[in-house]
mmCIF file of the N, C-alpha and C atoms, coordinates in Angstrom:
data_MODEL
# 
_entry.id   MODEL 
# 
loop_
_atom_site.group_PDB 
_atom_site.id 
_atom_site.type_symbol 
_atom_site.label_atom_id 
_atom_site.label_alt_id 
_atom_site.label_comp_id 
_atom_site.label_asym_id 
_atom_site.label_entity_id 
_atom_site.label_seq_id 
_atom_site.pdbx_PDB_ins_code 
_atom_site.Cartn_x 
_atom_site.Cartn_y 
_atom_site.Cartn_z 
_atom_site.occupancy 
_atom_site.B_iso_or_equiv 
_atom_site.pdbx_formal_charge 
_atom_site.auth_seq_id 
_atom_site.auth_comp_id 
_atom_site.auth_asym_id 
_atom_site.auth_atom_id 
_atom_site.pdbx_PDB_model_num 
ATOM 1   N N  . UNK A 1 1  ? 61.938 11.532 24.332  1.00 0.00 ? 1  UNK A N  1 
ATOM 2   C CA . UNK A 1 1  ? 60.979 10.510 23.932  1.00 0.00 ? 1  UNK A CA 1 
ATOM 3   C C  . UNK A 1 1  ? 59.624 11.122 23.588  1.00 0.00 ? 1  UNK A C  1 
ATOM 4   N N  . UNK A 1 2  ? 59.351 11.842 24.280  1.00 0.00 ? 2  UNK A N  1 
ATOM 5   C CA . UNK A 1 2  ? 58.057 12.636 24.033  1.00 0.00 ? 2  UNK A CA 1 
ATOM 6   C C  . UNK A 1 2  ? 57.907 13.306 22.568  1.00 0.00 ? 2  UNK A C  1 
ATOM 7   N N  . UNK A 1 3  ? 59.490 13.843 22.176  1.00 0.00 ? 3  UNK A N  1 
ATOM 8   C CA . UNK A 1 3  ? 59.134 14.718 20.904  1.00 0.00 ? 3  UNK A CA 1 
ATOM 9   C C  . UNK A 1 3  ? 59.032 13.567 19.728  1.00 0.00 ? 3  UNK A C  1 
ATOM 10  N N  . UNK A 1 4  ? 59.315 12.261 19.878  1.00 0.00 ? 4  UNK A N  1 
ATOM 11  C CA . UNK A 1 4  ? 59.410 11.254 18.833  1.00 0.00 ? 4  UNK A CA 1 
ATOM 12  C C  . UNK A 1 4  ? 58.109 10.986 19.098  1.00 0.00 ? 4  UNK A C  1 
ATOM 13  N N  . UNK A 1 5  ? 57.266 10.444 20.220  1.00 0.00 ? 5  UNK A N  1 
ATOM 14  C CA . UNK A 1 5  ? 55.557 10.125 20.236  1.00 0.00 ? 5  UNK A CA 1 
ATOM 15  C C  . UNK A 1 5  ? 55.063 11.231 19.326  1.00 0.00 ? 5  UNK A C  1 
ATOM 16  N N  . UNK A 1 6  ? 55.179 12.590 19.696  1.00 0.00 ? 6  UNK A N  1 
ATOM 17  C CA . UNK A 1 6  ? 54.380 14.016 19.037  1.00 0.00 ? 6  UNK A CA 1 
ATOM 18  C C  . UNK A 1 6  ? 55.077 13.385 17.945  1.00 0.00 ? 6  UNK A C  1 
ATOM 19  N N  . UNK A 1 7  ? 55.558 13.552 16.887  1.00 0.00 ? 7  UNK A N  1 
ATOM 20  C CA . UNK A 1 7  ? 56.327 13.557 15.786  1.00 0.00 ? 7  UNK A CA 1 
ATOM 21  C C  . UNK A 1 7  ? 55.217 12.190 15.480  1.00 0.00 ? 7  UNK A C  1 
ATOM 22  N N  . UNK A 1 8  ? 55.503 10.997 16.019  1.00 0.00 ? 8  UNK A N  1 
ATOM 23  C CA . UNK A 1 8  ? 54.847 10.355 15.094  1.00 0.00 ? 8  UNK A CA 1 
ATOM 24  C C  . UNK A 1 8  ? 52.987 9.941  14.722  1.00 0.00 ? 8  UNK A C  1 
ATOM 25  N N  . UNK A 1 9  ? 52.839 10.899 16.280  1.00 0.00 ? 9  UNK A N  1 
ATOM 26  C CA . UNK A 1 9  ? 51.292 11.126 15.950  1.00 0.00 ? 9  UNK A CA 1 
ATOM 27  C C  . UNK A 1 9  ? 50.778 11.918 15.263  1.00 0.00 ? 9  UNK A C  1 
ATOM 28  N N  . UNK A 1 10 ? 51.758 12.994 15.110  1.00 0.00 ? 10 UNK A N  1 
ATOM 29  C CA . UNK A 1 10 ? 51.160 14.140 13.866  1.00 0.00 ? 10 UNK A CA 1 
ATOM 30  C C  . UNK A 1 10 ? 51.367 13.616 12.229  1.00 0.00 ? 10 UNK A C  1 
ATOM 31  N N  . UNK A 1 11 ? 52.659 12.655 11.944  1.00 0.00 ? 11 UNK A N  1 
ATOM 32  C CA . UNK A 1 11 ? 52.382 11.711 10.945  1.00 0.00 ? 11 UNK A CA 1 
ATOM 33  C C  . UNK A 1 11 ? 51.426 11.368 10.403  1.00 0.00 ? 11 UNK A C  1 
ATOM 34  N N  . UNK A 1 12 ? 50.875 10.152 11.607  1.00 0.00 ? 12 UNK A N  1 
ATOM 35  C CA . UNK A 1 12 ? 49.858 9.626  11.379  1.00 0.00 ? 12 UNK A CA 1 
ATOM 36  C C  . UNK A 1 12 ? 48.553 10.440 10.810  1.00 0.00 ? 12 UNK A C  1 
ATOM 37  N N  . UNK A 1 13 ? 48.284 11.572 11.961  1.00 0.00 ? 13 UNK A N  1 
ATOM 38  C CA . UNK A 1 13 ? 47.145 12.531 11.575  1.00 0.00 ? 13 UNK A CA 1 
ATOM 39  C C  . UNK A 1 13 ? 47.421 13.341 10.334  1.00 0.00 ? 13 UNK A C  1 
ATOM 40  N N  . UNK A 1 14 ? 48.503 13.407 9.422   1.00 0.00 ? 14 UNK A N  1 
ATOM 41  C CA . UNK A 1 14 ? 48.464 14.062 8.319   1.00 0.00 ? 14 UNK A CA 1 
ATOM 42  C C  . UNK A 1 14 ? 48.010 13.828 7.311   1.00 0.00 ? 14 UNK A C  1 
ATOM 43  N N  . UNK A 1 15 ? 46.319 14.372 6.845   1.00 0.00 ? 15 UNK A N  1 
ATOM 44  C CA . UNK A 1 15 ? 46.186 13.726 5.684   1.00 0.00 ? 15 UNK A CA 1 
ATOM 45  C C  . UNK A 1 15 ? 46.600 14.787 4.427   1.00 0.00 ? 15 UNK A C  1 
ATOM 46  N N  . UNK A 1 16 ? 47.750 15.200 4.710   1.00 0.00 ? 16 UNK A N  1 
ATOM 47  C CA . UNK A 1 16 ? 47.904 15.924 3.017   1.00 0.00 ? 16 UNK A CA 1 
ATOM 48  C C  . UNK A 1 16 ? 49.074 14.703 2.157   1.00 0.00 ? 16 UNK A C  1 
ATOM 49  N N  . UNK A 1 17 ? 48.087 14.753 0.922   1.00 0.00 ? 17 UNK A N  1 
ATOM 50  C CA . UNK A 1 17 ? 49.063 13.688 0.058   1.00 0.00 ? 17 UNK A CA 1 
ATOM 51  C C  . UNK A 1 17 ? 48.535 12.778 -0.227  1.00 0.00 ? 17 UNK A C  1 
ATOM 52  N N  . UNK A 1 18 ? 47.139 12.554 0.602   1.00 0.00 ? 18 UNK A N  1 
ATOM 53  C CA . UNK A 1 18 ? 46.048 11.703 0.414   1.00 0.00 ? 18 UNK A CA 1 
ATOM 54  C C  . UNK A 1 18 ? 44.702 11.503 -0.851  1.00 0.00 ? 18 UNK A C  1 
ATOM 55  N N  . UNK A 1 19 ? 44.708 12.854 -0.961  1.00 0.00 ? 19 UNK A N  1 
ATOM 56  C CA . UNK A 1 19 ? 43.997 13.503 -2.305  1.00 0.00 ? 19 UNK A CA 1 
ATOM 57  C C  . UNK A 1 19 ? 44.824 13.039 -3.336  1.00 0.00 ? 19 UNK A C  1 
ATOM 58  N N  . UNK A 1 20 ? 45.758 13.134 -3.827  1.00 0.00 ? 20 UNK A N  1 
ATOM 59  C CA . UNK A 1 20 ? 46.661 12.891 -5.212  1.00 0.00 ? 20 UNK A CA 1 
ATOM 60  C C  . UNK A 1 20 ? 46.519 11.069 -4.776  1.00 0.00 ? 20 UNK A C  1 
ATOM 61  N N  . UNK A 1 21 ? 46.289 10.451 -3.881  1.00 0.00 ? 21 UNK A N  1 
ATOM 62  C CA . UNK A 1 21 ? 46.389 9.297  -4.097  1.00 0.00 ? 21 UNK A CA 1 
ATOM 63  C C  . UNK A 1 21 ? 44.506 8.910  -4.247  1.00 0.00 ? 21 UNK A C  1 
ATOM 64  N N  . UNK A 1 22 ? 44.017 9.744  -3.509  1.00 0.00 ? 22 UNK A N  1 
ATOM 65  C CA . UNK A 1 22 ? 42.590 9.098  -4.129  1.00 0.00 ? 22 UNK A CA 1 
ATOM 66  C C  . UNK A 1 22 ? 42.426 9.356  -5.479  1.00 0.00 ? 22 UNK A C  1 
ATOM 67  N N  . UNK A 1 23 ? 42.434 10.675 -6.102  1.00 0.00 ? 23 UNK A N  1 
ATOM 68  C CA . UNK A 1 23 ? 42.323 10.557 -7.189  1.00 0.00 ? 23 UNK A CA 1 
ATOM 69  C C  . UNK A 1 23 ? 43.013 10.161 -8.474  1.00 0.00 ? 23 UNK A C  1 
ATOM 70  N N  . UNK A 1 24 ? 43.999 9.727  -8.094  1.00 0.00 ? 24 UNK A N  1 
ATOM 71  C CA . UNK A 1 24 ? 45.135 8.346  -9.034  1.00 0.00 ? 24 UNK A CA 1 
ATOM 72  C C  . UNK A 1 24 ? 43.977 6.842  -8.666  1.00 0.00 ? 24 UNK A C  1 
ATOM 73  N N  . UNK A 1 25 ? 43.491 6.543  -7.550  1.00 0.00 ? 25 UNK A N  1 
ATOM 74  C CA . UNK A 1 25 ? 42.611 5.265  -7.805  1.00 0.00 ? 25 UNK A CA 1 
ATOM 75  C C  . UNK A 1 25 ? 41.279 5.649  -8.648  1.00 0.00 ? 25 UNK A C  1 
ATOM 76  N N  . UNK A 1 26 ? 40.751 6.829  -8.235  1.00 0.00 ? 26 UNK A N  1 
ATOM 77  C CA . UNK A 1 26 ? 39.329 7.161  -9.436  1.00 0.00 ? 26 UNK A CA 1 
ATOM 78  C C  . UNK A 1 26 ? 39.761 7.308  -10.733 1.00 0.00 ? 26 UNK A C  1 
ATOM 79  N N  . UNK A 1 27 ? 41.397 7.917  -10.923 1.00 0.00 ? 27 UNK A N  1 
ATOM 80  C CA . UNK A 1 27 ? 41.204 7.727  -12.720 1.00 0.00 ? 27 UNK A CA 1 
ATOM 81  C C  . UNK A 1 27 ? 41.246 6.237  -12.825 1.00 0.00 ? 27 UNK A C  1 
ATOM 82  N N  . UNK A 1 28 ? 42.194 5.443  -12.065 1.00 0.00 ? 28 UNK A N  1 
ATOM 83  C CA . UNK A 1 28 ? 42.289 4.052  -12.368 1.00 0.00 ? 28 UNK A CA 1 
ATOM 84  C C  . UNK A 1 28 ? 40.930 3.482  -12.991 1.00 0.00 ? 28 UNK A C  1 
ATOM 85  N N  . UNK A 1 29 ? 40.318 3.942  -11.635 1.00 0.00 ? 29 UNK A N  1 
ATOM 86  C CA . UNK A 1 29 ? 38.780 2.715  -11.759 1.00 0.00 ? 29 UNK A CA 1 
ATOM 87  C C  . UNK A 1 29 ? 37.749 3.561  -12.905 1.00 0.00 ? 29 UNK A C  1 
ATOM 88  N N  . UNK A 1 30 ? 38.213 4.693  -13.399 1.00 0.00 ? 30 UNK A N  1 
ATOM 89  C CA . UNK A 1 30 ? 37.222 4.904  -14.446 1.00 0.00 ? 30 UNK A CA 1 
ATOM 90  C C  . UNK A 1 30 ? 38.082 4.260  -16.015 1.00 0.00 ? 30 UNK A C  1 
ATOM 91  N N  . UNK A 1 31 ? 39.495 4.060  -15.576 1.00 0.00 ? 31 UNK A N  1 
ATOM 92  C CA . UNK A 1 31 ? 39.194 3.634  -16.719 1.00 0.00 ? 31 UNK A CA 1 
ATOM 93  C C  . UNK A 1 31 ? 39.294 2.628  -17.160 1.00 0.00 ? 31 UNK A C  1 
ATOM 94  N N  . UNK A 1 32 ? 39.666 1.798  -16.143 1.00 0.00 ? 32 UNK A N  1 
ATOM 95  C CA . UNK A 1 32 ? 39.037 0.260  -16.404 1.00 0.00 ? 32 UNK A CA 1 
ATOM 96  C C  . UNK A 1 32 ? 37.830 -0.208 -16.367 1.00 0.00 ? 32 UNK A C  1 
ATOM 97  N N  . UNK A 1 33 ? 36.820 0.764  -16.053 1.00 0.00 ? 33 UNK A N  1 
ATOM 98  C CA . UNK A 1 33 ? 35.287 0.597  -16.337 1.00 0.00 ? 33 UNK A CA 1 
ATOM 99  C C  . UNK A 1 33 ? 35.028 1.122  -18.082 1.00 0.00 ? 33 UNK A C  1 
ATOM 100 N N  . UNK A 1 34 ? 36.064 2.031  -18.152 1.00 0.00 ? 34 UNK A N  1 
ATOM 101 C CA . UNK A 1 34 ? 35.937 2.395  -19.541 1.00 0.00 ? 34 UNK A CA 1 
ATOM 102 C C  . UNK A 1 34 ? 36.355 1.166  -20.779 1.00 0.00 ? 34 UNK A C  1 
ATOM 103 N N  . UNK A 1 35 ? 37.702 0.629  -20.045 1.00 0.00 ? 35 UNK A N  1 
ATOM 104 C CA . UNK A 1 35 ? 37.973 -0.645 -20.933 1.00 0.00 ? 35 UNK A CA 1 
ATOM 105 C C  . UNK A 1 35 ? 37.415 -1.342 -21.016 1.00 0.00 ? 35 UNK A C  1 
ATOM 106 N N  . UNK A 1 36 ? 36.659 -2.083 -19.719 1.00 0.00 ? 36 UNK A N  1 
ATOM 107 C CA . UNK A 1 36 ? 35.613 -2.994 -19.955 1.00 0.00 ? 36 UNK A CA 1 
ATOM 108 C C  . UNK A 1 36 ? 33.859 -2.788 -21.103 1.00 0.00 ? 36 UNK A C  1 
ATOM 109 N N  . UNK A 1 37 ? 33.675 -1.790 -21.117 1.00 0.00 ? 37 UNK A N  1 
ATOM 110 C CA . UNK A 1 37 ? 33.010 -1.310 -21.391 1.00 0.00 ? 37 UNK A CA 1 
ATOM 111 C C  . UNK A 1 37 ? 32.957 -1.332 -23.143 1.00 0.00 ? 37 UNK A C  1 
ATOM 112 N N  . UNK A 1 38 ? 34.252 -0.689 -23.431 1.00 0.00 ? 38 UNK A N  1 
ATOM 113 C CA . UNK A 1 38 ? 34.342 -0.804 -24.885 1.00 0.00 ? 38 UNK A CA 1 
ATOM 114 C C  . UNK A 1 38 ? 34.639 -2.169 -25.552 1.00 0.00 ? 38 UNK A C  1 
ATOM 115 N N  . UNK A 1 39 ? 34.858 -3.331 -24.449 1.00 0.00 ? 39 UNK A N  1 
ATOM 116 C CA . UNK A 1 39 ? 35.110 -4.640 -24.952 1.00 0.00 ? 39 UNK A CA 1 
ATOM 117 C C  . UNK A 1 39 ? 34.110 -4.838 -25.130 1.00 0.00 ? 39 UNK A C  1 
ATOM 118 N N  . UNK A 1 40 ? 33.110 -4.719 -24.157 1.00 0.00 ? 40 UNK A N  1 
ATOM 119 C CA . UNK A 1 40 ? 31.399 -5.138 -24.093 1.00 0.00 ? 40 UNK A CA 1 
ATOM 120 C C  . UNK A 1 40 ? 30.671 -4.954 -25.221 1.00 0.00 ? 40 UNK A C  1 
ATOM 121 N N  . UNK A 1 41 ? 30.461 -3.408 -25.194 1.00 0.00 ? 41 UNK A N  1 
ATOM 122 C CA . UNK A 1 41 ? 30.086 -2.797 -26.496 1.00 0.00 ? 41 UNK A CA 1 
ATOM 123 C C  . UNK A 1 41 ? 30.974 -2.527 -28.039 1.00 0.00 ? 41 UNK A C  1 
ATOM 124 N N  . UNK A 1 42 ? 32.025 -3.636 -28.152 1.00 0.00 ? 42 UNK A N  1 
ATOM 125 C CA . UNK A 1 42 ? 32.551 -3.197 -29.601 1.00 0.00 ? 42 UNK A CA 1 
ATOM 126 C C  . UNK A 1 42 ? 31.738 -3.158 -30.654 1.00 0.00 ? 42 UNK A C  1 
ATOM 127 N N  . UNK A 1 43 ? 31.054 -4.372 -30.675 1.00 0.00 ? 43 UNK A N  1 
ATOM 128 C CA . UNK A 1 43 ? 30.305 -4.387 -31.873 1.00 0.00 ? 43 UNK A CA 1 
ATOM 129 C C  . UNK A 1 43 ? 29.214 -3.723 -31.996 1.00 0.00 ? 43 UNK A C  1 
ATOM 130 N N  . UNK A 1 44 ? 28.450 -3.173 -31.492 1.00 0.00 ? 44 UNK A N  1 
ATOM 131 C CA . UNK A 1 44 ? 27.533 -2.344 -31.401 1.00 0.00 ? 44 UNK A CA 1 
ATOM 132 C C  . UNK A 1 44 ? 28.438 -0.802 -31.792 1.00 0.00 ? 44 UNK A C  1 
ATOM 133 N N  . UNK A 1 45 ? 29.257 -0.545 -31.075 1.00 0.00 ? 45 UNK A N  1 
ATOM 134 C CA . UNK A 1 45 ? 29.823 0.694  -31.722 1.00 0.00 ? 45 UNK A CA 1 
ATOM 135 C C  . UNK A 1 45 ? 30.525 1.007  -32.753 1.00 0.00 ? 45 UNK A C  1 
ATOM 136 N N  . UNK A 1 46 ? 31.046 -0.556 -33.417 1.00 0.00 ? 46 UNK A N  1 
ATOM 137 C CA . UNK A 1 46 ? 31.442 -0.736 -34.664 1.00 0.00 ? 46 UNK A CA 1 
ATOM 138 C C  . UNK A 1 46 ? 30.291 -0.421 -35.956 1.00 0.00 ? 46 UNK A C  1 
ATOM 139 N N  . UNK A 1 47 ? 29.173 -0.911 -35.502 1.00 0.00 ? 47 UNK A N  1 
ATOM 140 C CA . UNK A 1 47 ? 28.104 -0.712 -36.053 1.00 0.00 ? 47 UNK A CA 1 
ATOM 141 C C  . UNK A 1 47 ? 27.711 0.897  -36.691 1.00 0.00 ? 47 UNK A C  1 
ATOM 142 N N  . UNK A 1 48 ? 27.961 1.672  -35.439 1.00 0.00 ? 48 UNK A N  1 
ATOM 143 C CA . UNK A 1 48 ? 27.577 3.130  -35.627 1.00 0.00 ? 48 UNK A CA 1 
ATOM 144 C C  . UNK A 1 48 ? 28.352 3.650  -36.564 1.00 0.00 ? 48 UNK A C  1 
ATOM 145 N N  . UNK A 1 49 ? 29.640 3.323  -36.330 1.00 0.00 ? 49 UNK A N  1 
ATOM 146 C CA . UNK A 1 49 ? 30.853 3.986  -37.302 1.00 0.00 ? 49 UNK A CA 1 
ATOM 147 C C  . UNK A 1 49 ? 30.557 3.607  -38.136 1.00 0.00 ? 49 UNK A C  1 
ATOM 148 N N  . UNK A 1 50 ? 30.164 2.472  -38.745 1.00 0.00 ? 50 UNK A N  1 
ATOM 149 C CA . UNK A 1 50 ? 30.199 1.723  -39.842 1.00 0.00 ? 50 UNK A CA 1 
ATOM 150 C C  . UNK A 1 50 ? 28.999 2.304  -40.790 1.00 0.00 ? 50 UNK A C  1 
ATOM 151 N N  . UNK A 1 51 ? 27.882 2.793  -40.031 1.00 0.00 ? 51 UNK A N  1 
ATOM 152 C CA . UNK A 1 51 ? 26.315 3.213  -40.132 1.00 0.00 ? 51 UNK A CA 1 
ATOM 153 C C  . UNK A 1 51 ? 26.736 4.543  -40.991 1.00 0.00 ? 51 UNK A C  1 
ATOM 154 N N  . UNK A 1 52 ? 27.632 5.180  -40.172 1.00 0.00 ? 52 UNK A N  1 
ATOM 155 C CA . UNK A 1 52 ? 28.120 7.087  -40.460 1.00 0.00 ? 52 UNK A CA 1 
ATOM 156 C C  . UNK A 1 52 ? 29.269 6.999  -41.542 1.00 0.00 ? 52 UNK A C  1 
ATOM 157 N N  . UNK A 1 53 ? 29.841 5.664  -41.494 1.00 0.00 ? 53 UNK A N  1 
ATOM 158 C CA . UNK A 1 53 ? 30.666 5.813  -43.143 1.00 0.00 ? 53 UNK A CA 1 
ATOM 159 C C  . UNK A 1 53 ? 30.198 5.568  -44.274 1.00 0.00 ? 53 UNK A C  1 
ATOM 160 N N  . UNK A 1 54 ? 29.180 4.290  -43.963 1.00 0.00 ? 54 UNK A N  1 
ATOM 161 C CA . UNK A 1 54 ? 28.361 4.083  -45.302 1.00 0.00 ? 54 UNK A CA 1 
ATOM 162 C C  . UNK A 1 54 ? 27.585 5.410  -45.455 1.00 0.00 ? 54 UNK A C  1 
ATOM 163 N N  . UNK A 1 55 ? 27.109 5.939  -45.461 1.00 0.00 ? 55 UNK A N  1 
ATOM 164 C CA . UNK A 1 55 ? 25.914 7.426  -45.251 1.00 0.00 ? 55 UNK A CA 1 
ATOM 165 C C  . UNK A 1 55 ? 26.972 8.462  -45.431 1.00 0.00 ? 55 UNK A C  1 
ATOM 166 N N  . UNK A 1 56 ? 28.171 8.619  -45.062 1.00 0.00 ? 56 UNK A N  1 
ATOM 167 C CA . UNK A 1 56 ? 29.190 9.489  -45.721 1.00 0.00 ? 56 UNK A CA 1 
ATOM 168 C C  . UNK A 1 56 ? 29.837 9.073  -47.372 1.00 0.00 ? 56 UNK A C  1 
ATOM 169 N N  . UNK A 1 57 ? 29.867 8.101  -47.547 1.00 0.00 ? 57 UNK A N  1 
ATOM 170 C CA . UNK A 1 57 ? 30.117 7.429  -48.868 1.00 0.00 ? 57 UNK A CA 1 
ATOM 171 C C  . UNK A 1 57 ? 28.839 7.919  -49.871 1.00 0.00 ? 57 UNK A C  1 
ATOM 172 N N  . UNK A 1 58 ? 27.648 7.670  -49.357 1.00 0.00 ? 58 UNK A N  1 
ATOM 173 C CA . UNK A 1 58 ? 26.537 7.600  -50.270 1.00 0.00 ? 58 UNK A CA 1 
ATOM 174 C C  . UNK A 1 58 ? 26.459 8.886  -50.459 1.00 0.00 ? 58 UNK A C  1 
ATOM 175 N N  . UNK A 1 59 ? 26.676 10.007 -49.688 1.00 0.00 ? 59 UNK A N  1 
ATOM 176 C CA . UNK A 1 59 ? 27.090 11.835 -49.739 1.00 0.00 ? 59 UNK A CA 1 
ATOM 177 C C  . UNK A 1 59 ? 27.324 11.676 -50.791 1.00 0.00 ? 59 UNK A C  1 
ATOM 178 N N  . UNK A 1 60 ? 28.932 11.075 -50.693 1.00 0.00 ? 60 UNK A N  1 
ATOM 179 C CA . UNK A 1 60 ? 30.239 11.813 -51.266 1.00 0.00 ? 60 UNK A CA 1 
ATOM 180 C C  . UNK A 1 60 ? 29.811 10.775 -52.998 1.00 0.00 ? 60 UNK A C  1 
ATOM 181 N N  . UNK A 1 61 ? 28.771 9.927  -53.198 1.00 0.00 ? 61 UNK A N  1 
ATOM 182 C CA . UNK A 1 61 ? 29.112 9.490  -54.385 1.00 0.00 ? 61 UNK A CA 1 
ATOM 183 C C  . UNK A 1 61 ? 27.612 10.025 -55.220 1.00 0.00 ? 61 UNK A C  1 
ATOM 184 N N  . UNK A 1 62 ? 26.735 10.889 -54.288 1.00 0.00 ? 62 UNK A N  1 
ATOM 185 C CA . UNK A 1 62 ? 25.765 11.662 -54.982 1.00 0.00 ? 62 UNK A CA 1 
ATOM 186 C C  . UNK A 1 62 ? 25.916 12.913 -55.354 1.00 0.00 ? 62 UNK A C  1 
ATOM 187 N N  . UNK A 1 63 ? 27.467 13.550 -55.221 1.00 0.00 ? 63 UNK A N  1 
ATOM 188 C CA . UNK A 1 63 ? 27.430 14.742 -55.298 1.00 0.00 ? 63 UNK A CA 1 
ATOM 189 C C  . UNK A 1 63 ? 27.740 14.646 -57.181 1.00 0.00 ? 63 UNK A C  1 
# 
């Protein structure tokens, strides 16, 4: 009985395996801060692209 208590208190105290699970929740939560984020800001970043194609067009039709 004793070696099943030891056995399952050293279980408990094992934190290896714990790392690969924290950092599976930090990619999670970055990148659903990332999704939210680009919903927030679409149009504004649509804007930029849109800013750097017109201004690439006007290049490419002064050459």
């Amino acid at each position: 009985m004793l070696n099943i208590t030891t056995a399952v208190k050293s279980f408990i105290r094992d934190e290896e395996g714990q790392d690969i699970i924290e950092y599976g929740l930090l990619a999670a939560f970055i990148a659903i801060v990332a999704a939210v984020l680009l919903v927030l800001f679409k149009d504004p970043i649509s804007n930029i692209y849109q800013a750097i194609l017109n201004a690439l067009n006007d290049a490419n039709g002064n050459l």
